[in-house]
N, C-alpha and C positions, 0 to 999 in steps of 0.2 A: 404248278410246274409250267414252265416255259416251251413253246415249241421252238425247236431251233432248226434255222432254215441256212443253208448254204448255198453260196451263186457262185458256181463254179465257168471261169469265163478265158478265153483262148484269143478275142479276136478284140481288135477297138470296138466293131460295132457290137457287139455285147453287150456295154454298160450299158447305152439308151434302151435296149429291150428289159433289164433286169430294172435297172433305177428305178419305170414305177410302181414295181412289187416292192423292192426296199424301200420305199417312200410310204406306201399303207402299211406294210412291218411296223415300221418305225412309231406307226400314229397307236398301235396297237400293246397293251400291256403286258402282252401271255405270249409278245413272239420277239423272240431274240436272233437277228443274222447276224452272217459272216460272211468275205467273200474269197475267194483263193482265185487268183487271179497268174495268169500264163501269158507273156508276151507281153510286145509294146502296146500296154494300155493304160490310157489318162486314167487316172486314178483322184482328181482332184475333186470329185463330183461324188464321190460314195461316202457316206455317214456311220459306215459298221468297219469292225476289226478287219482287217487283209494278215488272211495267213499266210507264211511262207514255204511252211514243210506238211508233209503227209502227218507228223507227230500231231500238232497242230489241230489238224480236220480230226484224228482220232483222240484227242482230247477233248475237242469239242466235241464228238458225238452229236452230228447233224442227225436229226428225225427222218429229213430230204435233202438233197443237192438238187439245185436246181441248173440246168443247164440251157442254152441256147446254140447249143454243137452236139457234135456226135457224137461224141467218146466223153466217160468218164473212169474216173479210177474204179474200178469195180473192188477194190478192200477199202475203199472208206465206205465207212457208218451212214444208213440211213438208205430209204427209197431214194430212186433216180428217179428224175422228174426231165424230161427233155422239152421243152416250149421251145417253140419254133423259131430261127431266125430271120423269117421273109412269109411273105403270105401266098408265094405260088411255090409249085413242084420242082421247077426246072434244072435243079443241082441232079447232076447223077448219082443213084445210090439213094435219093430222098425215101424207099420204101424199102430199105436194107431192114432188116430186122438182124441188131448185131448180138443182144442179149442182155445189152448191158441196162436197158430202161425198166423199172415199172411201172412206169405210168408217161402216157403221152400224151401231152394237153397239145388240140390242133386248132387252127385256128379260123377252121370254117367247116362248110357243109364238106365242101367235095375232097377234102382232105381227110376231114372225119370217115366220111364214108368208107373210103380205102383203108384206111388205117382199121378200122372196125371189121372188114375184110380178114384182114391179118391178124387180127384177135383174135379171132374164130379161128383161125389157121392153124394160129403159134402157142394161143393158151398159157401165154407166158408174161402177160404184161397187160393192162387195161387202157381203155382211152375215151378222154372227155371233151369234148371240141369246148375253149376257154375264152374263145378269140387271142387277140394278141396285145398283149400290153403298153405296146410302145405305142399303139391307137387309141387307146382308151381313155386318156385324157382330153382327145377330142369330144369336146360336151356340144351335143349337137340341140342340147336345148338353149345355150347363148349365139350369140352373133361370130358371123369369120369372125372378125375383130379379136374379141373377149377368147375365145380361142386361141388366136395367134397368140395373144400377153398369155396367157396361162400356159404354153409353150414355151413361151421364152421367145419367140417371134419379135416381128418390128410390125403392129398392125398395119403400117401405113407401106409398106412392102408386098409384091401379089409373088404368094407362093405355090409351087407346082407338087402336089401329092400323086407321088408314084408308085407302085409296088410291082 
C-alpha cells in the first residue's frame, strides 16, 4: 500500500520549499504525491498530478497534506503537516495556534523550543524540529562549487545566502 502525500501550496515561493520533498517521494516506491496548488504559481517544475477541485484531494485520499502556509482545508483527508516557510519568526501570528495542524515540523532549535511550549499548552498537535528542506540539498560535504551545480547555480557566480 502506498503512502500518499499531498503539497498543498498558495504562494510562488512554495514550490522551492516542497520540490525537494517531492523529488525523494519520487525516488521512493511505497510513496505516491499530489499537489493542489492556489494562485499564480509556476507549475513547470513539479513531477506529480495537480488537482483542481476539493472532489479530487477527497478521491485521492491524502494520508497527509503537506503545507508551507497557514491555513489548510480542514475536510480534506489526511494529517496536516505545516513545514515552515522561512527560517526566523518575524511574520506576525508565527505562534497562532489556529487548529488546523497535526503535526509541526520546525526547523531549528529556538523554534522547536516555543512550539514545544505550545504542545504542552494545546495538547492538540505534535512537533518535530525537521530542519527545512529547501537547505537540505546543501551538501556540506562537497565544495561551494559542486553545491552551486547541484542547485542549479552557475558555480562561477558568488552567491549571497540569506534568511
Amino acid at each position: 500500500m502506498k503512502i500518499k502525500l499531498l503539497f498543498f501550496v498558495t504562494k510562488p515561493y512554495s514550490v522551492s520549499i516542497i520540490k525537494p520533498i517531492e523529488d525523494y517521494c519520487k525516488k521512493q516506491s511505497n510513496i505516491q504525491t499530489a499537489w493542489f496548488i492556489v494562485g499564480d504559481v509556476d507549475q513547470k517544475n513539479i513531477n506529480s498530478e495537480i488537482f483542481k477541485s476539493n472532489q479530487d484531494v477527497i478521491k485521492f485520499a491524502p494520508d497527509a497534506v503537506i503545507v508551507p502556509g497557514n491555513v489548510v482545508p480542514d475536510f480534506w483527508p489526511g494529517l496536516k503537516v505545516q513545514i515552515f516557510h522561512g527560517l526566523c519568526e518575524e511574520k506576525k501570528g508565527h505562534y497562532d495556534i489556529t487548529g488546523f495542524f497535526d503535526l509541526y515540523c520546525t526547523p531549528g532549535s529556538y523554534i522547536t523550543e516555543k512550539f514545544e511550549q505550545l504542545q504542552k499548552k494545546y495538547n492538540t498537535f505534535i512537533v518535530r524540529e525537521t530542519g527545512w528542506p529547501k537547505l537540505d540539498q546543501i551538501d556540506h560535504s562537497v565544495s561551494i562549487e559542486q553545491s552551486k551545480v547541484a542547485m542549479g547555480l552557475d558555480p562561477l557566480k558568488k552567491v549571497i545566502l540569506f534568511a
